[in-house]
Backbone as ProteinMPNN parsed JSONL, in Angstrom:
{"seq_chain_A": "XXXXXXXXXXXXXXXXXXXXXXXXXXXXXXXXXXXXXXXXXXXXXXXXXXXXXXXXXXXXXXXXXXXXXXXXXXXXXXXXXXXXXXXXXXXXXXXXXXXXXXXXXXXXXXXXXXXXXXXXXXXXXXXXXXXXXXXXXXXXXXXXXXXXXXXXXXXX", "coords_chain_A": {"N_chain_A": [[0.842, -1.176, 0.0], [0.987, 1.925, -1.012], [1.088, 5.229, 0.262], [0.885, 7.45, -1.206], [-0.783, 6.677, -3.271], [-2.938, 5.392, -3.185], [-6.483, 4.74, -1.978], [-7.829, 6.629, -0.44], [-10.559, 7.14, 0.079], [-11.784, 4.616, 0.57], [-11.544, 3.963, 3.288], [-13.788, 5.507, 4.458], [-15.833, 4.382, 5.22], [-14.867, 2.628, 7.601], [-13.921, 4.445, 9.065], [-16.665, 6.164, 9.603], [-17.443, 3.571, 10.847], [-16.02, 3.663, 13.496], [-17.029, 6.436, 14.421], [-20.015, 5.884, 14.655], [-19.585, 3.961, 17.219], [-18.348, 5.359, 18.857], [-20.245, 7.225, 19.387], [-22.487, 5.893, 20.497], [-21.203, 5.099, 22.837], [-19.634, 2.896, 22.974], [-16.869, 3.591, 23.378], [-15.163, 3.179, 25.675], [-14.036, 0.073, 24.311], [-13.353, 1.074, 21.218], [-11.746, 2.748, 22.0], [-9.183, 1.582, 22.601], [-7.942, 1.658, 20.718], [-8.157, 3.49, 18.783], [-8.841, 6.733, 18.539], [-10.49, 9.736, 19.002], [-10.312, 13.02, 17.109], [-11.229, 16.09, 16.959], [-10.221, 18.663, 14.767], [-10.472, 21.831, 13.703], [-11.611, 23.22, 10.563], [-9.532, 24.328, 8.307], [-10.377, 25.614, 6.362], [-13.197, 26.08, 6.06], [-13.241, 26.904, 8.595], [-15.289, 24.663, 10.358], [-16.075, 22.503, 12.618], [-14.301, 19.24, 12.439], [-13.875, 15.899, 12.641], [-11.631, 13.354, 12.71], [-11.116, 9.761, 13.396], [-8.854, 8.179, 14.538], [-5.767, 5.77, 14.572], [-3.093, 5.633, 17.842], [-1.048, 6.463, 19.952], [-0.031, 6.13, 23.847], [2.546, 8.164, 25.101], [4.509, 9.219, 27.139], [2.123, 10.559, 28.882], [1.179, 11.982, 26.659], [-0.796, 12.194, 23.642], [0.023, 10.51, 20.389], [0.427, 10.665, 16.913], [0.447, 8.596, 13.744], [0.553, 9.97, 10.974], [-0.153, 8.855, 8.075], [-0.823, 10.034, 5.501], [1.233, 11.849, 5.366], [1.999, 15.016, 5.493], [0.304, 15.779, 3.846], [-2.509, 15.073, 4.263], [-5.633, 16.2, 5.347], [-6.694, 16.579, 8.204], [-4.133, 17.003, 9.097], [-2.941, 19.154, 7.838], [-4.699, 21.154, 8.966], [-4.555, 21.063, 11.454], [-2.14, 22.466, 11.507], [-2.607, 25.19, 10.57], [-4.268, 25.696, 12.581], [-3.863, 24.793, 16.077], [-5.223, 23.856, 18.325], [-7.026, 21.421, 19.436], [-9.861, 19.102, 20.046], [-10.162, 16.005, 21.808], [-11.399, 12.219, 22.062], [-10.902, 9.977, 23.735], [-11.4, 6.512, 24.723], [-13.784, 6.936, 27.692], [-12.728, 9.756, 28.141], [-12.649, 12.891, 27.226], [-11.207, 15.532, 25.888], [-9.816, 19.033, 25.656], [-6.998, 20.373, 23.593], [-3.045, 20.752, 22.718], [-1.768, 20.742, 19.657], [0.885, 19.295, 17.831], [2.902, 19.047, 14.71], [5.481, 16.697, 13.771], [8.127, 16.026, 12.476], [11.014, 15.755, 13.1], [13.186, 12.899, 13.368], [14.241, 11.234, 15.891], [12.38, 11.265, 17.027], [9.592, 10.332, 15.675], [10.532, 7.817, 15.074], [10.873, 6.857, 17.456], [8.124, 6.547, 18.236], [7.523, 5.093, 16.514], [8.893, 2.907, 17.036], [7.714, 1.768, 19.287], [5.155, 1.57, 18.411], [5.135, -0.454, 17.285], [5.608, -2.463, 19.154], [3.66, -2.569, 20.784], [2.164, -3.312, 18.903], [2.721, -5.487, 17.333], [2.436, -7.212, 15.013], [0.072, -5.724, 13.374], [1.045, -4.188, 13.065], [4.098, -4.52, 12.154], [2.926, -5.886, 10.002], [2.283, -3.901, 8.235], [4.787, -2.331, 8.179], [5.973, -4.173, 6.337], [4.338, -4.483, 3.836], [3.565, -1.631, 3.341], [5.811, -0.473, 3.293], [7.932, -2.048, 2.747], [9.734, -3.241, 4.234], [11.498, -5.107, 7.025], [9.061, -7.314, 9.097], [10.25, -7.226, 11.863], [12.1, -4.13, 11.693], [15.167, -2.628, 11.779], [16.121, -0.476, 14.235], [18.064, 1.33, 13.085], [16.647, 1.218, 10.581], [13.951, 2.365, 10.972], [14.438, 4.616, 11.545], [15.476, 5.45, 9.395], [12.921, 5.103, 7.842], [11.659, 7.278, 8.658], [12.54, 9.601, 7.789], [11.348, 10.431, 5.906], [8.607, 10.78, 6.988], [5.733, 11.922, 9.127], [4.388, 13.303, 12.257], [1.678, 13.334, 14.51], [1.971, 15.292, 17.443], [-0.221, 15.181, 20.561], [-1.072, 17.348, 23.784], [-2.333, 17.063, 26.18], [-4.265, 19.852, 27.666], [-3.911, 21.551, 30.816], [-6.082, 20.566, 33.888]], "CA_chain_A": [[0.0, 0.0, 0.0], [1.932, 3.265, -1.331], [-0.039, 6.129, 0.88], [0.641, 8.513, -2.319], [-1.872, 6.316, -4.612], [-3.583, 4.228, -1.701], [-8.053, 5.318, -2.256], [-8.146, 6.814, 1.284], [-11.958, 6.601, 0.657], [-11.691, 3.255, 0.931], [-11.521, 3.594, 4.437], [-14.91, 6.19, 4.917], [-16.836, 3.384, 6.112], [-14.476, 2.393, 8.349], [-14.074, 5.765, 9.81], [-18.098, 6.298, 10.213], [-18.5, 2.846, 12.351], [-15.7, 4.201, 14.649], [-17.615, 7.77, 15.164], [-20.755, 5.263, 15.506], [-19.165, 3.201, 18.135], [-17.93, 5.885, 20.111], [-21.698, 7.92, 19.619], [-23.279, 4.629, 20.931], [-21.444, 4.982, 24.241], [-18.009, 1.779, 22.65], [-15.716, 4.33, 23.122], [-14.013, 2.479, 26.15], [-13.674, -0.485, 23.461], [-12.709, 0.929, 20.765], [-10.362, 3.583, 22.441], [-8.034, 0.995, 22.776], [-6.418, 1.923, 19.759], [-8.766, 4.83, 17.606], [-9.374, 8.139, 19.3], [-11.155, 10.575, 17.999], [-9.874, 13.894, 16.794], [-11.821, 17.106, 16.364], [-9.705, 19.719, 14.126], [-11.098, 22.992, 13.321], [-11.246, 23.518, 9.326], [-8.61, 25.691, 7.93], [-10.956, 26.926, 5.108], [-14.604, 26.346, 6.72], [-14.004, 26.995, 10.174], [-16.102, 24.133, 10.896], [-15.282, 21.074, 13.167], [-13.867, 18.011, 11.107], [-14.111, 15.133, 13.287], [-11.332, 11.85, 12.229], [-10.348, 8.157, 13.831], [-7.243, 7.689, 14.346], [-4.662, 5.153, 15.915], [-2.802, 6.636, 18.206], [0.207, 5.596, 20.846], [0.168, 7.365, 24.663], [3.397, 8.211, 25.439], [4.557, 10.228, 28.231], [1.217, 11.898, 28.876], [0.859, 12.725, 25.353], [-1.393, 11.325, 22.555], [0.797, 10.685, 19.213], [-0.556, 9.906, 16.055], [0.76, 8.588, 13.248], [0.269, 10.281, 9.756], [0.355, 7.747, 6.66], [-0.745, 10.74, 3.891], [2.133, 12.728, 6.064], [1.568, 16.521, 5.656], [-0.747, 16.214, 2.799], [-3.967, 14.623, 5.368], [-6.204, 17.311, 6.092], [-6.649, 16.659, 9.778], [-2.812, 17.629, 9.308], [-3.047, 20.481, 7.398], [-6.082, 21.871, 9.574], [-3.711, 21.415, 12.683], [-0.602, 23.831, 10.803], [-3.914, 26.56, 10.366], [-4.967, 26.039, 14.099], [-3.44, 23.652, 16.542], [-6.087, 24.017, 19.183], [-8.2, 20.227, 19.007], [-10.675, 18.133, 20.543], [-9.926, 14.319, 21.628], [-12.238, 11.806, 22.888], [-10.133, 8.687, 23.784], [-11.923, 5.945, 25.503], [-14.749, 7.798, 28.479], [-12.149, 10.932, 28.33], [-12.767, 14.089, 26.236], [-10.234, 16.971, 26.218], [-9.107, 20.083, 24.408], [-5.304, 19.89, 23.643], [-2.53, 21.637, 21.635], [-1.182, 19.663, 18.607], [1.91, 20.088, 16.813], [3.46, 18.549, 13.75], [6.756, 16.549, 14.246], [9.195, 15.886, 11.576], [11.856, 14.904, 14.387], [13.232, 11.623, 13.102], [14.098, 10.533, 16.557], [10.78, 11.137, 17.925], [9.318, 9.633, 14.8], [11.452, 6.376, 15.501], [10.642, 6.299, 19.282], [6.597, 6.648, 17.814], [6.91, 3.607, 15.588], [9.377, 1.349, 17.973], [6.116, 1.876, 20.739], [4.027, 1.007, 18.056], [5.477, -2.544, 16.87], [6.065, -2.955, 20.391], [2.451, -2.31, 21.385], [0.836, -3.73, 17.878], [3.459, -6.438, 16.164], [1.3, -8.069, 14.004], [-0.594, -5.159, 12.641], [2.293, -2.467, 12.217], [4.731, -5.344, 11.397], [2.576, -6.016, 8.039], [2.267, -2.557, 7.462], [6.369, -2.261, 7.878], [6.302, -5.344, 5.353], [3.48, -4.377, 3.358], [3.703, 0.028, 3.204], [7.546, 0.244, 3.434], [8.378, -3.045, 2.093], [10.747, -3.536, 5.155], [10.849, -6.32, 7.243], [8.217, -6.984, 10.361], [10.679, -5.97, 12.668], [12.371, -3.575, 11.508], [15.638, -2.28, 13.009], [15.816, 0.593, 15.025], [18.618, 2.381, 11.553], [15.903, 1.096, 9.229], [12.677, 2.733, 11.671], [15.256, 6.317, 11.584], [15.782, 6.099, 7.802], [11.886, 5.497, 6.966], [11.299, 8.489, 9.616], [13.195, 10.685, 7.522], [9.857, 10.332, 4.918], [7.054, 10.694, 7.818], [5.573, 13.102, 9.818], [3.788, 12.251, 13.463], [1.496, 14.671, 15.256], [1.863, 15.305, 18.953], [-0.988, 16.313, 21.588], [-0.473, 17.743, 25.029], [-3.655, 17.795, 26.656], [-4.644, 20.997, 28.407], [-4.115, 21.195, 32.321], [-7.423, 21.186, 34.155]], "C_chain_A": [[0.89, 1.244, 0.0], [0.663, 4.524, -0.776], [-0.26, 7.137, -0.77], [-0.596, 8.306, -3.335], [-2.782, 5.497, -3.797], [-5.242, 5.107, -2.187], [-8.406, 5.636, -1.297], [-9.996, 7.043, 1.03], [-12.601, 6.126, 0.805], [-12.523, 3.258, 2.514], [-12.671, 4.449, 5.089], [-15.954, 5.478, 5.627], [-16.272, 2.81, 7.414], [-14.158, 3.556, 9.741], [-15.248, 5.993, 10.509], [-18.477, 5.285, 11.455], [-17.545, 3.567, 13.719], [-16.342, 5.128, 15.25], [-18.642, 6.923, 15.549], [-20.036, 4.823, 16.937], [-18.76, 4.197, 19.188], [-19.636, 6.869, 20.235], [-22.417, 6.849, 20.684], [-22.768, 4.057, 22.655], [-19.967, 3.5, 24.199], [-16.912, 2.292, 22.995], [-14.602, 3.997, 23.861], [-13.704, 1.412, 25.171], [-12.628, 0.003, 22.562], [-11.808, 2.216, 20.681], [-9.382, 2.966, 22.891], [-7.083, 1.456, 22.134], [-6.593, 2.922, 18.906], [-9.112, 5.619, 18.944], [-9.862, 8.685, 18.643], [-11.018, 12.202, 18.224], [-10.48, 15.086, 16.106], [-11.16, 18.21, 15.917], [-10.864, 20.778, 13.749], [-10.663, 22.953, 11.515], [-10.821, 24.15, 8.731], [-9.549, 26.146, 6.814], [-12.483, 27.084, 5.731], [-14.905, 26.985, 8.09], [-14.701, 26.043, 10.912], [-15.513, 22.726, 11.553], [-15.154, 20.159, 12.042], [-13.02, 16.797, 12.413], [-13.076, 13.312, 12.478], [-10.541, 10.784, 13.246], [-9.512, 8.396, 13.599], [-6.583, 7.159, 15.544], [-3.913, 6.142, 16.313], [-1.762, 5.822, 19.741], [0.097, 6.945, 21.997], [1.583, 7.127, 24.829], [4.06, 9.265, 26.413], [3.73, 11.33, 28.394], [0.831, 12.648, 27.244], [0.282, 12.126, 23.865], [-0.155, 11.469, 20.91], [0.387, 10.011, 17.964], [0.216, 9.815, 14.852], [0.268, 9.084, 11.79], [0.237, 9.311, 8.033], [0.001, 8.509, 5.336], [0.013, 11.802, 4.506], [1.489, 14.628, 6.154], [0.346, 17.003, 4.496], [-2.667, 15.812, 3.507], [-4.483, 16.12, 5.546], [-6.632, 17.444, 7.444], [-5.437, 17.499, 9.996], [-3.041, 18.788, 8.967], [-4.466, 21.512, 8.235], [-5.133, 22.523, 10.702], [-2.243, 22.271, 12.392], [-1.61, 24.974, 10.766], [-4.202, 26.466, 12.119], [-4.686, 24.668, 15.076], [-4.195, 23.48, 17.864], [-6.936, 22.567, 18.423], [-8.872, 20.058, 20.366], [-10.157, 16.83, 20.712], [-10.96, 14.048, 22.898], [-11.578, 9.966, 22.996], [-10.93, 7.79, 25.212], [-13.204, 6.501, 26.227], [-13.929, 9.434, 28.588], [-12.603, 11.545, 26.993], [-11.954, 15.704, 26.967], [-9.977, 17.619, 25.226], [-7.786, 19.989, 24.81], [-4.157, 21.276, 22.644], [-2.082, 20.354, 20.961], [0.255, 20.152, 17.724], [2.688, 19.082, 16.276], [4.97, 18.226, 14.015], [6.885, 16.212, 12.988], [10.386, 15.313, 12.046], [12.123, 13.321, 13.795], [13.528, 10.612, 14.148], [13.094, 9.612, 17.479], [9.782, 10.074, 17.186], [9.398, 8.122, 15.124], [11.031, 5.616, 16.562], [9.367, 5.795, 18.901], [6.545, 5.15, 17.446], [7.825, 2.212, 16.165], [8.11, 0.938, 18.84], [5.307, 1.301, 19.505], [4.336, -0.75, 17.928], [5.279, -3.414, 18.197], [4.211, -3.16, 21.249], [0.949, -3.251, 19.837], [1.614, -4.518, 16.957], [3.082, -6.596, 15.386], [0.914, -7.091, 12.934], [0.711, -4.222, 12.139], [3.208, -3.337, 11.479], [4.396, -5.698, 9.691], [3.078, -4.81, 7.76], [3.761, -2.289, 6.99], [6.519, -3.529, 6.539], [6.015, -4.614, 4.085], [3.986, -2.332, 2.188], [5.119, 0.121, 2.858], [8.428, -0.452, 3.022], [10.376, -3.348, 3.113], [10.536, -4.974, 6.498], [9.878, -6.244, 8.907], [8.608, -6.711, 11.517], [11.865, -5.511, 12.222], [13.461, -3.28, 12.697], [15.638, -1.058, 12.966], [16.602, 2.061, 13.048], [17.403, 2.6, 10.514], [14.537, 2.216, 9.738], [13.572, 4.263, 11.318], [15.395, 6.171, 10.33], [14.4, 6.246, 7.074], [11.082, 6.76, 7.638], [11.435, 9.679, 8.991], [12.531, 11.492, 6.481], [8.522, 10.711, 5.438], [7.168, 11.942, 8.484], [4.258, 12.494, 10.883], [2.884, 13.739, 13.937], [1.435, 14.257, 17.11], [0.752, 16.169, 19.684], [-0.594, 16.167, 23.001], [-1.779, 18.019, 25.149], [-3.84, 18.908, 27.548], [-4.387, 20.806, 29.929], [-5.765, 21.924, 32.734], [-7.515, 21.728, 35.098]], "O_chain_A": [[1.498, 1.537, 1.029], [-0.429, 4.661, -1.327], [-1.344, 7.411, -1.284], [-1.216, 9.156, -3.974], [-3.444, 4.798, -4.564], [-5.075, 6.173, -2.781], [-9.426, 5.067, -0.908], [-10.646, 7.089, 2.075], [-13.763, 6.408, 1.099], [-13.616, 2.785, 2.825], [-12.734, 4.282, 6.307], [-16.754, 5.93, 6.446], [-17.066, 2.506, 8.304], [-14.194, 3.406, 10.962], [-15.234, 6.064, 11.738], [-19.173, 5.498, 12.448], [-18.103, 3.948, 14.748], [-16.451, 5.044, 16.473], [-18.667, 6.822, 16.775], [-20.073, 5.715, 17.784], [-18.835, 3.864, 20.37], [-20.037, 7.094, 21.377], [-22.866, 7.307, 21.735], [-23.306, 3.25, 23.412], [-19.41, 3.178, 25.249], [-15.897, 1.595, 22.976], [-13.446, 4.171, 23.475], [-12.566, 1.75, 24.848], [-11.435, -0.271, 22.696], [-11.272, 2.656, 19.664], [-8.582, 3.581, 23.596], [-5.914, 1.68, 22.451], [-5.65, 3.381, 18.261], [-9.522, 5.211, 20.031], [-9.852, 8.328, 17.465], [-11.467, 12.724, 19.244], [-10.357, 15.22, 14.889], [-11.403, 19.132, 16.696], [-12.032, 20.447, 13.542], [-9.505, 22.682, 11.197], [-11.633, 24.952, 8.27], [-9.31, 27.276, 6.389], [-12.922, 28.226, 5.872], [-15.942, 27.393, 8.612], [-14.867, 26.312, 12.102], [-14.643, 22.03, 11.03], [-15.732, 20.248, 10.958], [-11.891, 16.912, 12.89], [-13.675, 12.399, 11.91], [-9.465, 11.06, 13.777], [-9.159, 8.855, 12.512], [-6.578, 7.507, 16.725], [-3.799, 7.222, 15.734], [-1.996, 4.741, 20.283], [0.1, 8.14, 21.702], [1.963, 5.96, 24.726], [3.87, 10.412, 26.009], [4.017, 12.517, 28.244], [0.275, 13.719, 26.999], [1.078, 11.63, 23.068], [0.331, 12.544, 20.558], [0.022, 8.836, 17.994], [0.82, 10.861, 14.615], [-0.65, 8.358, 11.407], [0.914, 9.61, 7.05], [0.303, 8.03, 4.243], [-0.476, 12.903, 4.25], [0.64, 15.118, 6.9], [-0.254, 18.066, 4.333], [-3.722, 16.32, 3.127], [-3.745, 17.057, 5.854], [-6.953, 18.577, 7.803], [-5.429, 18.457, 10.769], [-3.386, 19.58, 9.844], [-4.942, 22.539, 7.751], [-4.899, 23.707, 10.941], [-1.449, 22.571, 13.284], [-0.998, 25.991, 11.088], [-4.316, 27.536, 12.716], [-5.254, 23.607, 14.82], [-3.547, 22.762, 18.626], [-7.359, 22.547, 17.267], [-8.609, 20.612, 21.433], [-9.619, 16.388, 19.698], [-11.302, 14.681, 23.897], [-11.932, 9.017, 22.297], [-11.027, 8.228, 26.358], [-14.06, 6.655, 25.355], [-14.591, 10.311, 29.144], [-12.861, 10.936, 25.955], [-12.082, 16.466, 27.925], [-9.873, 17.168, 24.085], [-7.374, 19.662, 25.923], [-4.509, 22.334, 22.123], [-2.018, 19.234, 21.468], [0.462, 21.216, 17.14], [3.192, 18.242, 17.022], [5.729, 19.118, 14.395], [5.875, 16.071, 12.299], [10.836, 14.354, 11.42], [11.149, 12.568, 13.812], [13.326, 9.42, 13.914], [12.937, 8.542, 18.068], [9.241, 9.156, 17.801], [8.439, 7.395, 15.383], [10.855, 4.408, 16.717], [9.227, 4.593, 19.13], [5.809, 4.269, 17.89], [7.643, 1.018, 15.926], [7.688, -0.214, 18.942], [4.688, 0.295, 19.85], [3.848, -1.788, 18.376], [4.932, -4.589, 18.312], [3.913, -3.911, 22.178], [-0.245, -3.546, 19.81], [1.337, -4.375, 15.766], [3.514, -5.794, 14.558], [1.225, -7.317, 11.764], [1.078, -3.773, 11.054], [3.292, -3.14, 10.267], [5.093, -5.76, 8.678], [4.13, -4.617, 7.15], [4.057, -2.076, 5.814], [7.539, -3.423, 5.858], [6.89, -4.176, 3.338], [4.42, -2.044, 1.073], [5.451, 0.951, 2.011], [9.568, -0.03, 2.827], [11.537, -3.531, 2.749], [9.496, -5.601, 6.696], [10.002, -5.31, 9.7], [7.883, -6.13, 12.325], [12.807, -6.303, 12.262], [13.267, -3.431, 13.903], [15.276, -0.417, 11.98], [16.075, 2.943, 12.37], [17.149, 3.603, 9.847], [14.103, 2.92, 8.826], [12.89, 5.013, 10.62], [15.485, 7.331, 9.927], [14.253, 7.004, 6.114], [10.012, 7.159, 7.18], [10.795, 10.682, 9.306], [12.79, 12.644, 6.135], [7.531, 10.929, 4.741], [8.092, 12.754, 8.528], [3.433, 11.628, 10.59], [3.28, 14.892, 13.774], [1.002, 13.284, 17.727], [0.655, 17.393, 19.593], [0.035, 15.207, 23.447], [-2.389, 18.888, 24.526], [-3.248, 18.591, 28.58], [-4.729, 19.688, 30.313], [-6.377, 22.926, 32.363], [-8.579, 22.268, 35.399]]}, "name": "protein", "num_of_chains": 1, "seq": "XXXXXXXXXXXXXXXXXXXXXXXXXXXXXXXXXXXXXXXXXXXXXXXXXXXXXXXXXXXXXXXXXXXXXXXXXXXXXXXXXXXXXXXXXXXXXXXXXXXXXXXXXXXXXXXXXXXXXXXXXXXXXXXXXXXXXXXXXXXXXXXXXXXXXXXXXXXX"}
């Protein structure tokens, strides 16, 4: 799966049952591994609501990008980094900000393999055509291609 030519609206149905599932009250379920991410719309102004996996890591939600800076969740959060997240029974406003960082990157997607073998492992097979585990040089050289976003939730 090459993200550049990949039919991301493939995955619109898959997106909708998550917002179901968390409307319906699932959201401890399936906030195991999708959160849900309310950006403000850099041209409408209007909320724009997307699923996404997502790794905690020291207090801080991190999400991986797979259409990197071209996603419009991304590009919403470079116009206004003020969001929404509703992970599991929690809902918070946050700041967000775009990494590029290839270490941070690295750290992002060791936590993930480490937290989701199986599934990220294909993807490293599959997306990056590297192998399912990947070493740490190979995770810092396909880093050097990605882009991660970081939230810091608000103090209450």
């Amino acid at each position: 799966m090459d993200p550049k030519t990949f039919d991301w609206r493939k995955i619109k149905p898959a997106q909708n049952l998550h917002r179901l599932l968390y409307a319906v009250g699932l959201g401890p379920v399936v906030g195991l591994i999708i959160l849900l991410l309310t950006t403000t719309g850099r041209k409408s102004g209007l909320p724009r609501t997307t699923p996404l996996q997502y790794e905690l890591i020291d207090g801080k939600y991190c999400l991986g990008a797979a259409r990197g800076k071209s996603a419009d969740w991304v590009r919403n959060i470079e116009a206004n980094p003020k969001v929404q997240v509703r992970v599991k029974r929690l809902a918070f406003s946050g700041m967000a900000r775009v990494s590029s960082d290839v270490h941070e990157i690295a750290d992002f997607l060791e936590t993930r393999l480490k937290h989701h073998p199986l599934m990220i492992g294909m993807i490293m097979q599959k997306a990056h055509n590297l192998p399912r585990k990947p070493s740490r040089q190979q995770l810092e050289e396909l880093a050097k291609s990605e882009v991660m976003v970081v939230i810091t939730p608000d103090k209450s």
